[in-house]
VEXGU-543794 format. One record per residue (C-alpha): x, y, z. Coordinates in steps of 0.5 Angstrom, whole numbers, plus 500, padded with zeros to 3 digits. Example, Ala and Ser with C-alpha at 12.3 -4.5 7.8 and 13.67 -1.06 7.14 Angstrom:
! VEXGU-543794
xx->525, yy->491, zz->516;
xx->527, yy->498, zz->514;
! end
This chain:
! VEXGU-543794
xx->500, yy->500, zz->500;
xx->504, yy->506, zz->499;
xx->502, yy->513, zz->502;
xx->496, yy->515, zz->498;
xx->492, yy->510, zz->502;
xx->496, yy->511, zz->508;
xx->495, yy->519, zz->508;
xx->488, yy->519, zz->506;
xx->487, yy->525, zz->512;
xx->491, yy->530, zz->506;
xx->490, yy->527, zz->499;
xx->487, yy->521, zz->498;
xx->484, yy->519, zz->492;
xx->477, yy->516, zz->494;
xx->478, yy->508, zz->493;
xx->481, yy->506, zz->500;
xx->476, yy->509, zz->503;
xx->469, yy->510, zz->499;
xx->463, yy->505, zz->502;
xx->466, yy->506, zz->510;
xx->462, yy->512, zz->511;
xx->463, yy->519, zz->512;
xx->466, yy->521, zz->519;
xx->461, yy->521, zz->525;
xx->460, yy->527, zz->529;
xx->455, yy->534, zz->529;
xx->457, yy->538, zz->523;
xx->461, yy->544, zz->526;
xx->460, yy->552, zz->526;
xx->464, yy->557, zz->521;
xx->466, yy->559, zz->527;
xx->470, yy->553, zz->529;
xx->474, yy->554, zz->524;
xx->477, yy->561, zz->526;
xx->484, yy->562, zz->528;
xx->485, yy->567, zz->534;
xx->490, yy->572, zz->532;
xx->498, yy->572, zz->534;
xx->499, yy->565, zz->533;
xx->503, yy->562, zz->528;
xx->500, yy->560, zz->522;
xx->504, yy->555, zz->520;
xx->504, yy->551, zz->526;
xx->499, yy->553, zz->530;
xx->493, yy->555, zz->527;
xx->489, yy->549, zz->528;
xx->490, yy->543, zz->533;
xx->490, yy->538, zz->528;
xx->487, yy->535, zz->521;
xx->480, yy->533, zz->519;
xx->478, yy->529, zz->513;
xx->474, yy->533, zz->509;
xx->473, yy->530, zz->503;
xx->468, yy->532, zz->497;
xx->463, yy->527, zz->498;
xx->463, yy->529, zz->506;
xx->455, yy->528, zz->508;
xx->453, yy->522, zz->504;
xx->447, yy->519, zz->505;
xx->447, yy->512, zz->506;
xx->442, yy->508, zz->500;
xx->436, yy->503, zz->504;
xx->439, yy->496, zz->502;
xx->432, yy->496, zz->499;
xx->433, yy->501, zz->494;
xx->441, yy->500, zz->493;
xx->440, yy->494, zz->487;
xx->434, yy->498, zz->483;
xx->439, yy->504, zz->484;
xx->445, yy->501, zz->483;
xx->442, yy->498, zz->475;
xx->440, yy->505, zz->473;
xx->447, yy->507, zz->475;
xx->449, yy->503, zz->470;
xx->444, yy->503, zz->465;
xx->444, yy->511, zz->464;
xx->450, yy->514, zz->460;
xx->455, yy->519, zz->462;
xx->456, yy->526, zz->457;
xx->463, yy->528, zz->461;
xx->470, yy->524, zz->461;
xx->472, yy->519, zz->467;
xx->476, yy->516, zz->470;
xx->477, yy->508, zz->472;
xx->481, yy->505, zz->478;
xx->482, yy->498, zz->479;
xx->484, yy->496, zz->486;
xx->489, yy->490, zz->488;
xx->487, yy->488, zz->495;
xx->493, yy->483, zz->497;
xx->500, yy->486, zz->500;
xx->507, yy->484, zz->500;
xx->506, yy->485, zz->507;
xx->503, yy->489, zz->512;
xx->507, yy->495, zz->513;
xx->506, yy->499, zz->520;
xx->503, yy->505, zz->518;
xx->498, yy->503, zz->514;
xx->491, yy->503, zz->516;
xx->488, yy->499, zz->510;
xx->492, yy->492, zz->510;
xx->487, yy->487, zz->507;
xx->491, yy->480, zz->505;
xx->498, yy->477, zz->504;
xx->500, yy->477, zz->497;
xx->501, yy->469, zz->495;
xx->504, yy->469, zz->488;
xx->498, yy->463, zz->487;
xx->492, yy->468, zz->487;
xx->495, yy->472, zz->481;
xx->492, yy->468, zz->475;
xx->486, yy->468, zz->479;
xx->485, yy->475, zz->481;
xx->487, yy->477, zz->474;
xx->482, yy->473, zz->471;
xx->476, yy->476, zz->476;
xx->478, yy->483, zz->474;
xx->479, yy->482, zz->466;
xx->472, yy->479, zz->467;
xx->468, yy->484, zz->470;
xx->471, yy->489, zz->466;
xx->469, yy->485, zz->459;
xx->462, yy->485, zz->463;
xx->461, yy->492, zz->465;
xx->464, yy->495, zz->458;
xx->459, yy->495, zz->454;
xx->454, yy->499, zz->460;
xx->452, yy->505, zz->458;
xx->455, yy->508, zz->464;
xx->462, yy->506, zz->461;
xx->461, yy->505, zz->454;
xx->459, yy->513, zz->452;
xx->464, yy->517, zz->454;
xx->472, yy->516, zz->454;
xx->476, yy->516, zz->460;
xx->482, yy->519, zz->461;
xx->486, yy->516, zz->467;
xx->486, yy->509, zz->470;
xx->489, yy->508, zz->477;
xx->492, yy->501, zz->479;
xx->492, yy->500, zz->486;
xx->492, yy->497, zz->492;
xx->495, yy->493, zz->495;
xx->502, yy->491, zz->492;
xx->500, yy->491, zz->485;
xx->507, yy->491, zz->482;
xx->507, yy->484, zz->485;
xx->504, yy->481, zz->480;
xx->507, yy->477, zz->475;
xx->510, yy->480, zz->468;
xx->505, yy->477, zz->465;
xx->499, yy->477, zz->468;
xx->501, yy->485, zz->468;
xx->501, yy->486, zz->461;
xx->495, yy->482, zz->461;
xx->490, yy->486, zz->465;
xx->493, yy->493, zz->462;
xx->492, yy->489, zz->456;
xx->485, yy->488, zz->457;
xx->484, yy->495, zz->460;
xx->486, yy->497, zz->453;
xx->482, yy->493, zz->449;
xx->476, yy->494, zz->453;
xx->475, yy->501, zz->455;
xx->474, yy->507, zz->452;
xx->481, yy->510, zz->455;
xx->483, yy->517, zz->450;
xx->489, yy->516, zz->446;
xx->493, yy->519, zz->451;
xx->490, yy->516, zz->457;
xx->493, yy->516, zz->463;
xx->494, yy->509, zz->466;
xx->498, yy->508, zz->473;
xx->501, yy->503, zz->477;
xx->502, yy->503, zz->484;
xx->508, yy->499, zz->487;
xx->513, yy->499, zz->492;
xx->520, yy->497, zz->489;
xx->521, yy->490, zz->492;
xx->519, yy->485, zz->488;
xx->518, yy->490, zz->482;
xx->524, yy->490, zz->478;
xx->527, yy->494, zz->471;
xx->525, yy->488, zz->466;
xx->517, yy->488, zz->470;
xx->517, yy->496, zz->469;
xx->519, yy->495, zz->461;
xx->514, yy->490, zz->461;
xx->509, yy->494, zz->464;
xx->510, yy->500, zz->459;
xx->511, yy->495, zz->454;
xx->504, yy->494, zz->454;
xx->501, yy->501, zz->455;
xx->503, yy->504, zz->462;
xx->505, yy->511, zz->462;
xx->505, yy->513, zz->470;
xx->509, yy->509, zz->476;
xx->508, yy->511, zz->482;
xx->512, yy->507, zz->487;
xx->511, yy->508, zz->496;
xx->518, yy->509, zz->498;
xx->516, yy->514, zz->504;
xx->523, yy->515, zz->506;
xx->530, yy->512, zz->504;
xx->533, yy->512, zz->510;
xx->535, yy->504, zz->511;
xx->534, yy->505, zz->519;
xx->527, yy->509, zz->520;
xx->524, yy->504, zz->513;
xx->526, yy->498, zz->516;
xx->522, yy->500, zz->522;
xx->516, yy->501, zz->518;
xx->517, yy->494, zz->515;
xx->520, yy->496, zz->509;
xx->524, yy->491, zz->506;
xx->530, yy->494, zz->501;
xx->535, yy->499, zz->504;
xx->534, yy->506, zz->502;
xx->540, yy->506, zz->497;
xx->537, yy->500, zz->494;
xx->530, yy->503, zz->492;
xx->534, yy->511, zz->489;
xx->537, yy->506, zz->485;
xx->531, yy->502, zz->483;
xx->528, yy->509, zz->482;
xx->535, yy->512, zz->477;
xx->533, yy->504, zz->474;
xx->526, yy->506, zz->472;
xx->527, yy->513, zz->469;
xx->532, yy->512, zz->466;
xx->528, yy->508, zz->462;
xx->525, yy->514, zz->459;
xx->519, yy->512, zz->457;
xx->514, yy->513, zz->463;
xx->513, yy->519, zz->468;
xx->517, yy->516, zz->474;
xx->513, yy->519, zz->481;
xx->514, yy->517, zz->488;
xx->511, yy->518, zz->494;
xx->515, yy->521, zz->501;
xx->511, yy->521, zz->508;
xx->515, yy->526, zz->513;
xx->513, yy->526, zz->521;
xx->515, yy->518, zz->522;
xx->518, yy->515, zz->528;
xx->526, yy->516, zz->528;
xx->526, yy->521, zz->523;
xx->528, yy->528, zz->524;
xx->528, yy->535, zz->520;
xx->535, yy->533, zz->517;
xx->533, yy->526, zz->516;
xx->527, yy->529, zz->513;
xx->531, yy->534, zz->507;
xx->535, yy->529, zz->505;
xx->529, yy->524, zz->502;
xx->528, yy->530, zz->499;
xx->534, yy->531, zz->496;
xx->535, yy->524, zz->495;
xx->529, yy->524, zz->491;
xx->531, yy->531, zz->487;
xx->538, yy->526, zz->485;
xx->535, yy->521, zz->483;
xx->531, yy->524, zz->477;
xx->523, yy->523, zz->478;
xx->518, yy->527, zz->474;
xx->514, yy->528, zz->480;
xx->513, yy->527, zz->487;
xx->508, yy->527, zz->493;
xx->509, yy->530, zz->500;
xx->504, yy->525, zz->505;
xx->504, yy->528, zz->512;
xx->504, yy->522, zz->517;
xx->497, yy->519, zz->518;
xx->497, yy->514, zz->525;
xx->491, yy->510, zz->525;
xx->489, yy->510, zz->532;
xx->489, yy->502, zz->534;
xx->493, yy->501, zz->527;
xx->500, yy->497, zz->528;
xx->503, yy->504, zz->528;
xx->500, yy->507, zz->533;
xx->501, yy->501, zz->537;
xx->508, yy->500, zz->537;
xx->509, yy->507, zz->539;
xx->505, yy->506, zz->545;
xx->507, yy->500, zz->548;
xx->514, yy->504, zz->547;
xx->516, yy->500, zz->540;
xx->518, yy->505, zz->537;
xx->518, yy->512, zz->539;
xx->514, yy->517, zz->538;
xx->512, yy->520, zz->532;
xx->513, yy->528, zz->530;
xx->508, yy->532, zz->532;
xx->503, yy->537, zz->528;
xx->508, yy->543, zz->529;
xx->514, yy->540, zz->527;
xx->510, yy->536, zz->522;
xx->508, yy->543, zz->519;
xx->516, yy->545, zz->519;
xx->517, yy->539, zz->515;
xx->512, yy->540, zz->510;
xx->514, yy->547, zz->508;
xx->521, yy->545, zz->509;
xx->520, yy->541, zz->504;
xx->516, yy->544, zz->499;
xx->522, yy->550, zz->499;
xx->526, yy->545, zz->498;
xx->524, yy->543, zz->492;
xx->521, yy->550, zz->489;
xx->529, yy->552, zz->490;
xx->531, yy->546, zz->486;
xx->526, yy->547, zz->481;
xx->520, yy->543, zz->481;
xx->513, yy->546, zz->481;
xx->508, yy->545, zz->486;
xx->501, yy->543, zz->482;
xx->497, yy->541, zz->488;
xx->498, yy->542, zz->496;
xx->502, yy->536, zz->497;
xx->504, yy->534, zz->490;
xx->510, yy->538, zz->485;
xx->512, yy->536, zz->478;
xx->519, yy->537, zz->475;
xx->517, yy->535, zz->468;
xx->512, yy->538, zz->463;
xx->508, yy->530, zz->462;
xx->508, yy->529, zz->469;
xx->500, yy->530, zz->470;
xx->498, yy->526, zz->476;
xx->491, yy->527, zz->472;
xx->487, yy->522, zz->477;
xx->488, yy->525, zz->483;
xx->486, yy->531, zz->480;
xx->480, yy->529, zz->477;
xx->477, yy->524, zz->483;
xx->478, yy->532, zz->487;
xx->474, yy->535, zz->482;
xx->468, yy->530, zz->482;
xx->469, yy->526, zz->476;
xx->465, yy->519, zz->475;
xx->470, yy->514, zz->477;
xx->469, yy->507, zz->474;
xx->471, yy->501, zz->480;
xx->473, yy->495, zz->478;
xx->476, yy->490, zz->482;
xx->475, yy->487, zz->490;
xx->475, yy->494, zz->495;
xx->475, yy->498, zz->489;
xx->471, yy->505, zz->490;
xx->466, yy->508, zz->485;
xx->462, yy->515, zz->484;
xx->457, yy->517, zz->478;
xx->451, yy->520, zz->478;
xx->450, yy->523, zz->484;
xx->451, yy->516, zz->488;
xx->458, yy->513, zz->491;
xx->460, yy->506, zz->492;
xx->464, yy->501, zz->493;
xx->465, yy->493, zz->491;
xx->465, yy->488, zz->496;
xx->473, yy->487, zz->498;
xx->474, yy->479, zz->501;
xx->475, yy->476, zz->495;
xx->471, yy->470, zz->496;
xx->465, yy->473, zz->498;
xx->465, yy->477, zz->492;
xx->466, yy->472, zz->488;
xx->460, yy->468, zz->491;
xx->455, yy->473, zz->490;
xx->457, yy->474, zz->483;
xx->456, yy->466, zz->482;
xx->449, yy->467, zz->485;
xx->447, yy->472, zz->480;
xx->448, yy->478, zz->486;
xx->452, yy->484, zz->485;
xx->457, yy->484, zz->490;
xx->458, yy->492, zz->491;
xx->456, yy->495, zz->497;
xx->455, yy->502, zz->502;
xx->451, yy->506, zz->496;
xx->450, yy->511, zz->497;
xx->448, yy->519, zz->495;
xx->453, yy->524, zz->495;
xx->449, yy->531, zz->498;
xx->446, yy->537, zz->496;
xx->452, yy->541, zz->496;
xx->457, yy->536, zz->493;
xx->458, yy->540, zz->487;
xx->461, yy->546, zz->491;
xx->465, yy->541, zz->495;
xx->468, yy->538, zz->489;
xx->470, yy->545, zz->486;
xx->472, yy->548, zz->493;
xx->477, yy->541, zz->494;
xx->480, yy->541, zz->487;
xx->480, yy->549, zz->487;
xx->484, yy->549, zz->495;
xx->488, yy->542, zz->492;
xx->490, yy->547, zz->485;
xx->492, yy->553, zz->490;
xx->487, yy->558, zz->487;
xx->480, yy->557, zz->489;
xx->474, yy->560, zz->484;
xx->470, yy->564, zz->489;
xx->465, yy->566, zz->484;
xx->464, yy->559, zz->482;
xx->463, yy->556, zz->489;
xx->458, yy->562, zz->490;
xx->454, yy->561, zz->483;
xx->453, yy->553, zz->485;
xx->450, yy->555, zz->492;
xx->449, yy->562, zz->493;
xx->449, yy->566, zz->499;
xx->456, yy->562, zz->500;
xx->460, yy->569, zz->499;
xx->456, yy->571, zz->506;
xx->457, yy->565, zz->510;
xx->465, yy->564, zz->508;
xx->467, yy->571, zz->509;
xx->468, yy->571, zz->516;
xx->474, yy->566, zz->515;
xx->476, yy->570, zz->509;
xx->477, yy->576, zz->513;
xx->480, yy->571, zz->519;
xx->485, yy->567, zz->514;
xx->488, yy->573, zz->510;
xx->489, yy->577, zz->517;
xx->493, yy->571, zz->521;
xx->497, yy->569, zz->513;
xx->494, yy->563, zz->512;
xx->492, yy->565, zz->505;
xx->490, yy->571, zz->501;
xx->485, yy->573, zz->496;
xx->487, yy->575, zz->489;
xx->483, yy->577, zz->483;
xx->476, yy->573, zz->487;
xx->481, yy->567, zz->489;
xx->482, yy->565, zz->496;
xx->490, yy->563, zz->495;
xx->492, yy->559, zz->500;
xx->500, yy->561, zz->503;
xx->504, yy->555, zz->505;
xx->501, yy->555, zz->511;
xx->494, yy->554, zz->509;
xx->497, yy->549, zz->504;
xx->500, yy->545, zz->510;
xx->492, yy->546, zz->514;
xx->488, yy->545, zz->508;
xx->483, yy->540, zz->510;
xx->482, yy->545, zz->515;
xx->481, yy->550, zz->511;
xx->477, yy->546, zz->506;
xx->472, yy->544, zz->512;
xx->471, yy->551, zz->514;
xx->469, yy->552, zz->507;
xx->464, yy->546, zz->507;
xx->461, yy->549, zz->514;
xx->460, yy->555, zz->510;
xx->456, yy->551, zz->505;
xx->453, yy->548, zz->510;
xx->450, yy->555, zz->514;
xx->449, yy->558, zz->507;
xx->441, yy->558, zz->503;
xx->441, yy->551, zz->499;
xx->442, yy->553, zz->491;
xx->436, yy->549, zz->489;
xx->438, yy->544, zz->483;
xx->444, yy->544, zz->487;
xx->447, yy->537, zz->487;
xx->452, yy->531, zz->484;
! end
């Protein structure tokens, strides 16, 4: 599992989590989310993160209703682009900070999962939903999906061309860890269509991954990343966790330097998310392990980091993700934020479309009974709310570092009135400005930003509801 799953608190994509519900808890006041002036922006302003995702306030379908809802879903065709994620829910093994472990990776599970998914593929494609539009970005996660054989790889990358819609410069990413990867399976890979990899490294130091349960040594995995792009032929990105056990703010910089030498086209910035109850957070309480940084120096980490890497020259495209090359997109994370449908395929895999979300039932087995007894084995169907659309265009705006105040107001007017007492709030203690009618978020909003997007939904919340309004 690399960092998009294990840091789902800042930048997930939705997969690991659509179908669990949304966090519990009353809805909170615009006032919650005002910072008392004279404390430092960056490592003060609020006293942690929330998860505020763009489907926030779903509303659970009645099991009575789902597999009638769930047929018109697929029955009604689509009129924009979208994506597809297809979900390998088998590790290597489970590393500590991950929160979203599900099976062993065996090598005789491969031909077998290989075969389920390419069926489900080839039964949903001539679906209207799938069937009308083009997609425009495939993401292959997991999971360990780099575990897999060269050649069932090739074969479900294969059958992914072949049977969906995917544009001529479709995006389609593999997810992975280097351990088990190797150069000959990545030239396979990209042989037969992959045009992104996207590896977990989370770090190179050797001491602090093999606390985490990390296999290879850091050397061992920057030069695996030199080997890859020095294919030249995919966009090479990877992901880096900072505010984990044993690692300090130096030790922080030189991942970031090591990732700057090695020649990525891409790399994303993950804060430390501790799954309480997780294996993670257990070790550092039984004493295990030490403890983990807090949310300050996690701030100095993060705005570190980024400086660092705008001073080597690379450009940051979103709050956690900078690019140095002009082909390096990172186009399904952006499109997931923006409220694109999204086509699941495989155990666990999460989907949106139409106004509803769901997610395929994970545990392979019953998945696999539920289809022998002609039962769709999806599950946690639910209709995203009224305000989803302003939720998309502020998550993906705040993402982009320039959200489109007057678009958020003409989906849900009254929004402007509501959000101005946080306006006035963030731009007096530096956590952003606005400019030309967008709110900019500073490095320190940036570093806060599911915070800052919360108190923006609690706008939405307190404003008039736009009639009409909705997914």
């Amino acid at each position: 599992m690399t960092a998009i799953a294990a840091a789902s608190a800042l930048a997930a994509p939705p997969h690991a989590v659509m179908g669990r519900g949304h966090p519990h808890g009353g809805p909170k006041p615009v006032s919650a989310f005002l910072v008392e002036p004279g404390r430092d922006a960056l490592t003060q302003a609020f006293s942690g993160r929330e998860f505020s995702p763009p489907w926030h306030g779903s509303i659970e379908v009645a099991a009575s209703e789902a597999a009638a809802a769930f047929e018109r879903l697929f029955a009604t065709p689509r009129s924009a682009p979208a994506i597809a994620y297809i979900h390998m829910p088998y590790c290597q093994n489970h590393c500590l900070f991950c929160g979203f472990f599900q099976n062993v990776w065996r090598p005789e599970v491969a031909e077998p999962f290989v075969d389920d998914v390419i069926a489900e593929i080839a039964a949903k494609a001539a679906t209207p939903l799938v069937a009308s539009a083009p997609i425009e970005a495939v993401y292959i996660g997991g999971g360990t999906p780099s575990a897999l054989p060269d050649q069932q790889l090739v074969r479900l990358i294969g059958s992914l061309r072949q049977l969906l819609p995917l544009t001529p410069d479709c995006e389609i990413t593999l997810e992975g860890r280097s351990h088990g990867f190797g150069v000959a399976k990545a030239a396979a890979v990209l042989e037969a269509g992959a045009t992104r990899i996207s590896l977990g490294v989370q770090t190179f130091s050797t001491a602090v991954r093999r606390r985490l349960g990390r296999k290879q040594s850091g050397p061992e995995v920057a030069s695996f990343l030199e080997d890859l792009v020095g294919l030249g032929r995919a966009s090479i990105v990877c992901d880096l966790i900072y505010g984990l056990p044993g690692q300090d703010h130096d030790g922080w910089l030189r991942d970031i330097d090591i990732a700057n030498a090695v020649g990525l086209d891409g790399v994303t910035l993950y804060a430390l998310n501790l799954f309480p109850g997780g294996p993670l957070a257990t070790a550092i309480e039984h004493g295990k392990l030490p403890p983990a940084a807090n949310i300050a120096a996690q701030a100095r980490d993060y705005a570190a980091g980024v400086d660092r890497l705008l001073g080597f020259g690379w450009r940051q495209a979103y709050q956690s993700h900078l690019i140095r090359s002009p082909h390096e997109q990172n186009r399904y994370n952006a499109l997931i934020k923006q409220g694109s449908a999204c086509l699941p395929f495989g155990p666990g895999a999460g989907g949106q479309a139409h106004g509803y979300r769901w997610r395929n039932v994970i545990d392979v087995e019953q998945r696999r009974a539920m289809l022998a007894q002609g039962v769709a084995p999806v599950e946690g169907l639910s209709r995203v709310p009224l305000q989803y659309a302003a939720q998309a265009v502020i998550t993906a705006g705040l993402e982009a570092g320039r959200l489109d105040l007057a678009a958020v107001e003409s989906l849900h007017p009254g929004f402007r009135v509501a959000a101005a007492p946080l306006l006035a709030n963030w731009t007096e203690v530096g956590l952003g400005e606005i400019v030309k009618d967008h709110f900019q978020p500073s490095r320190a909003g940036a570093f806060w930003i599911t915070k800052l997007t919360g108190g923006f939904y609690a706008a939405l919340r307190s404003a008039p509801s736009a009639k009409g309004e909705g997914g």
